[in-house]
C-alpha positions as a Python dict, from the first residue, in 0.01 Angstrom:
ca = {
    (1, 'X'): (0, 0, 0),
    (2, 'X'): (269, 83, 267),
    (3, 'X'): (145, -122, 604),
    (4, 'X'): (200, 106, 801),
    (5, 'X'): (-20, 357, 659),
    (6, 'X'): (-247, 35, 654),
    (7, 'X'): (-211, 0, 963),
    (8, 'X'): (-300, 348, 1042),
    (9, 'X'): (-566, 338, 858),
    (10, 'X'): (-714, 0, 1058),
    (11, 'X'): (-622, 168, 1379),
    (12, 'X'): (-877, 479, 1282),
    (13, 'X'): (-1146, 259, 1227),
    (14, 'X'): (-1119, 42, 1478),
    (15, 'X'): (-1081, 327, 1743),
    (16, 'X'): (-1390, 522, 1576),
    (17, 'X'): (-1644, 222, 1599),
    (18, 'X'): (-1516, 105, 1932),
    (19, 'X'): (-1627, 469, 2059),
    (20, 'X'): (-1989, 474, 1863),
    (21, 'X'): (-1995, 127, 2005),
    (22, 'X'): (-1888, 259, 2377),
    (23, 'X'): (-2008, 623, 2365),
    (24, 'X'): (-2169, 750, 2090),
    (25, 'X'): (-2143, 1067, 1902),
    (26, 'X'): (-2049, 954, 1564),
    (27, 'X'): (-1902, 1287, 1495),
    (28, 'X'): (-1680, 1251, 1808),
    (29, 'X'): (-1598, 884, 1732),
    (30, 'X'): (-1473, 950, 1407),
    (31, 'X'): (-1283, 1264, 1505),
    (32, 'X'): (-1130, 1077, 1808),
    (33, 'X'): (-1034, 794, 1609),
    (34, 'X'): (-877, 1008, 1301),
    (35, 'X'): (-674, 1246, 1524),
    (36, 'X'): (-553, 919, 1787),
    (37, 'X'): (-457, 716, 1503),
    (38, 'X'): (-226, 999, 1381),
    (39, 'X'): (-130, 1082, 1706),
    (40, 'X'): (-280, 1435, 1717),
    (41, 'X'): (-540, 1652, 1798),
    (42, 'X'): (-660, 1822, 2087),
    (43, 'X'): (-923, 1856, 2349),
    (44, 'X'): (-1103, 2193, 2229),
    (45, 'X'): (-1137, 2039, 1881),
    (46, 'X'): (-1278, 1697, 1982),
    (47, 'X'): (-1537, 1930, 2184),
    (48, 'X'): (-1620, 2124, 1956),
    (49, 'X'): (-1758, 1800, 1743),
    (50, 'X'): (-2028, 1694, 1987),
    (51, 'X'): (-2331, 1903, 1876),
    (52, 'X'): (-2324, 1726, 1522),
    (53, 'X'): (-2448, 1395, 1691),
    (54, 'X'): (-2731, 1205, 1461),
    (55, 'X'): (-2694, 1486, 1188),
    (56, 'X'): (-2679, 1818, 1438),
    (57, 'X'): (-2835, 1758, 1776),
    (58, 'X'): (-2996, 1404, 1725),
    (59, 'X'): (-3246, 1552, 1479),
    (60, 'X'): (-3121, 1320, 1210),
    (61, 'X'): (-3136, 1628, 1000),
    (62, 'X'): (-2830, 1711, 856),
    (63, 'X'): (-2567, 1494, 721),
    (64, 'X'): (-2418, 1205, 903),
    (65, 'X'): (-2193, 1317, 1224),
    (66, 'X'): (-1940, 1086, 1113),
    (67, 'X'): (-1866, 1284, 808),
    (68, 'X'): (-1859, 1602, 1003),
    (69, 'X'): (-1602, 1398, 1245),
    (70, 'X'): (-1411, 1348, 904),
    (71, 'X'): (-1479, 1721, 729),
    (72, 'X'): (-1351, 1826, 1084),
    (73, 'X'): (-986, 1599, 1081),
    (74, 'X'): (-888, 1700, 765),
    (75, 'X'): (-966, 2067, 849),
    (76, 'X'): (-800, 2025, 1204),
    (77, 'X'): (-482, 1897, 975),
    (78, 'X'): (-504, 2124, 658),
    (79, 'X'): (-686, 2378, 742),
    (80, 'X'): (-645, 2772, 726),
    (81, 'X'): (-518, 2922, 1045),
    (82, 'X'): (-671, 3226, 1196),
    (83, 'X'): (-347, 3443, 1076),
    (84, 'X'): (-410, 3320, 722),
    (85, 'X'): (-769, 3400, 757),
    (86, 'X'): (-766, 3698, 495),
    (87, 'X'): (-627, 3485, 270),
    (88, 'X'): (-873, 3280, 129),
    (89, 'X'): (-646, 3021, -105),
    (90, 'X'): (-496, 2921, 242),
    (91, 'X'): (-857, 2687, 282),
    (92, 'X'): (-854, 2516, -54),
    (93, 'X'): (-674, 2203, 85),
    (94, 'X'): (-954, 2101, 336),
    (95, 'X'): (-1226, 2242, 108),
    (96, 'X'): (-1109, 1998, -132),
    (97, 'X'): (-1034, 1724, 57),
    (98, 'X'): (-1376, 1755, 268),
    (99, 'X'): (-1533, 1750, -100),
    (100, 'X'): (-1362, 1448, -181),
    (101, 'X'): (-1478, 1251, 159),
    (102, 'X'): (-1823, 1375, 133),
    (103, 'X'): (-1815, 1235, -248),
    (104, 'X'): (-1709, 911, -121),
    (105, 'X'): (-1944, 874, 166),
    (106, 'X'): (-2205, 925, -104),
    (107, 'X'): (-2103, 708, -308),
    (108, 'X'): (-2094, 465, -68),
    (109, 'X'): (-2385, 506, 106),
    (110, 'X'): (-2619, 711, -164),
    (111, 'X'): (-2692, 962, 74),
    (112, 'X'): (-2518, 1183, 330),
    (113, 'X'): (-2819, 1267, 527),
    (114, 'X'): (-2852, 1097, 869),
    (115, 'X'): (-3238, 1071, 834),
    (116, 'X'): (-3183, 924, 480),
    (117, 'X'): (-2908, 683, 612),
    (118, 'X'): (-3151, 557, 878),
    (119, 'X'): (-3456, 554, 661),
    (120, 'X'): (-3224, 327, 388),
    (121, 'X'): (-3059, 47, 626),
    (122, 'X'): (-3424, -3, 875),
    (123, 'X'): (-3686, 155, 694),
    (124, 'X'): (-3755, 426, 928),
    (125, 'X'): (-3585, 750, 1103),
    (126, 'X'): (-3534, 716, 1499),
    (127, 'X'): (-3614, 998, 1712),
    (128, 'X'): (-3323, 896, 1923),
    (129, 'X'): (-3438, 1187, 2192),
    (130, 'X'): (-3733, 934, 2271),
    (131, 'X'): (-3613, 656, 2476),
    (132, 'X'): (-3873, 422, 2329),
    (133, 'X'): (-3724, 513, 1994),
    (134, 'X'): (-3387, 488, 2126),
    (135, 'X'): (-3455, 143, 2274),
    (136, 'X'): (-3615, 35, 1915),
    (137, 'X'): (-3297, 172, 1753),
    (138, 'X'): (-3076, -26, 1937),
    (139, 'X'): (-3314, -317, 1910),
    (140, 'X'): (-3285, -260, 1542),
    (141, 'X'): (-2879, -285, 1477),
    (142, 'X'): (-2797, 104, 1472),
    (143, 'X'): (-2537, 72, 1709),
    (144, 'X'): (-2380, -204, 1497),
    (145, 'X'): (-2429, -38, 1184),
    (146, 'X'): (-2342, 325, 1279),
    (147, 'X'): (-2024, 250, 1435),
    (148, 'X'): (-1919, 10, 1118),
    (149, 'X'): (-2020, 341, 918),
    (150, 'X'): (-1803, 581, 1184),
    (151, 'X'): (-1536, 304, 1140),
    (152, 'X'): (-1509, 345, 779),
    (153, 'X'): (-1565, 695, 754),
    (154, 'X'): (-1250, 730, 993),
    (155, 'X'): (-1029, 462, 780),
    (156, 'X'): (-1122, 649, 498),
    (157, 'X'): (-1055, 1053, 608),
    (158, 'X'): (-720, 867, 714),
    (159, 'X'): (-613, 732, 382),
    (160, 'X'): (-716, 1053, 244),
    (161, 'X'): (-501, 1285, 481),
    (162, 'X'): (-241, 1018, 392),
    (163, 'X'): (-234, 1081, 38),
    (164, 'X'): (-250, 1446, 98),
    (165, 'X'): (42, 1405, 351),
    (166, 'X'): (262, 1174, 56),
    (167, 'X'): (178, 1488, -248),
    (168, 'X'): (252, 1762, 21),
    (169, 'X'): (628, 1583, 100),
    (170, 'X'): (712, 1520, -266),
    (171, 'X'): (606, 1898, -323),
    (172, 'X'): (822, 1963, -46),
    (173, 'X'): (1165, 1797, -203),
    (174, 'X'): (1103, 1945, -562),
}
């Protein structure tokens, strides 16, 4: 692999669990890491990823935040623009490559569900809107172990806009 998509790809993760680590917001983290490592991005997207926190809205029900923060990159980078919006082949690219994160997250993890994910590394879900829950979360390793997840969510949405990036350039030149 070329280092300095390695590189890259080691700056998006480290930038996406630093934030969980720091702030929180998996779906943030990971978006904030993504678009920094690639040196893009703007403000309006990065707030519009905050309400899928711990699922969507620390309910844990949903799927993870960090592959929303991931589904929302590749989008932010491939997807259709509002003029193209009647046109509905213009989406396919970040349809597909949002399918093919979300089939790697599950395959890594066996779920995508943050309840699930948090029921399969400590046994149990945290209400992480109860502060006794939130203190037994931390006490448990979720901060560790979420931002390690964020981290490789973001490394991974990377290599796969990458790759994207490499077939849409040798497109380009036939």
């Amino acid at each position: 692999m070329d280092k300095a998509k390695q590189d890259v790809q080691e700056k998006a993760f480290a930038l996406a669990k630093k934030y969980e680590m720091e702030n929180g917001d998996c779906a943030q983290c990971v978006l904030a890491g993504v678009l920094e490592a690639l040196d893009t991005g703007n403000d309006d997207v990065f707030r519009a990823a905050t309400g899928f926190a711990d699922g969507v809205g620390l309910t844990g029900d949903g799927h993870c935040g960090a592959l929303s923060g991931g589904v929302m990159a590749i989008s932010y980078i491939f997807g259709r623009k509002r003029e193209e919006f009647s046109r509905r082949g213009k989406m396919m690219k970040a349809v597909l490559l949002s399918r093919q994160l979300q089939e790697l997250f599950t395959q890594k993890y066996s779920t995508c569900r943050c309840h699930d994910l948090q029921v399969k590394f400590y046994g149990k879900f945290f209400n992480l809107m109860d502060p006794a829950e939130m203190e037994a979360a931390v006490k448990a390793g979720v901060m560790e172990t979420c931002s390690t997840l964020a981290g490789d969510i973001a490394k991974i949405t990377v290599q796969l806009i990458q790759e994207q990036q490499e077939r849409d350039a040798a497109k380009a030149q036939k």
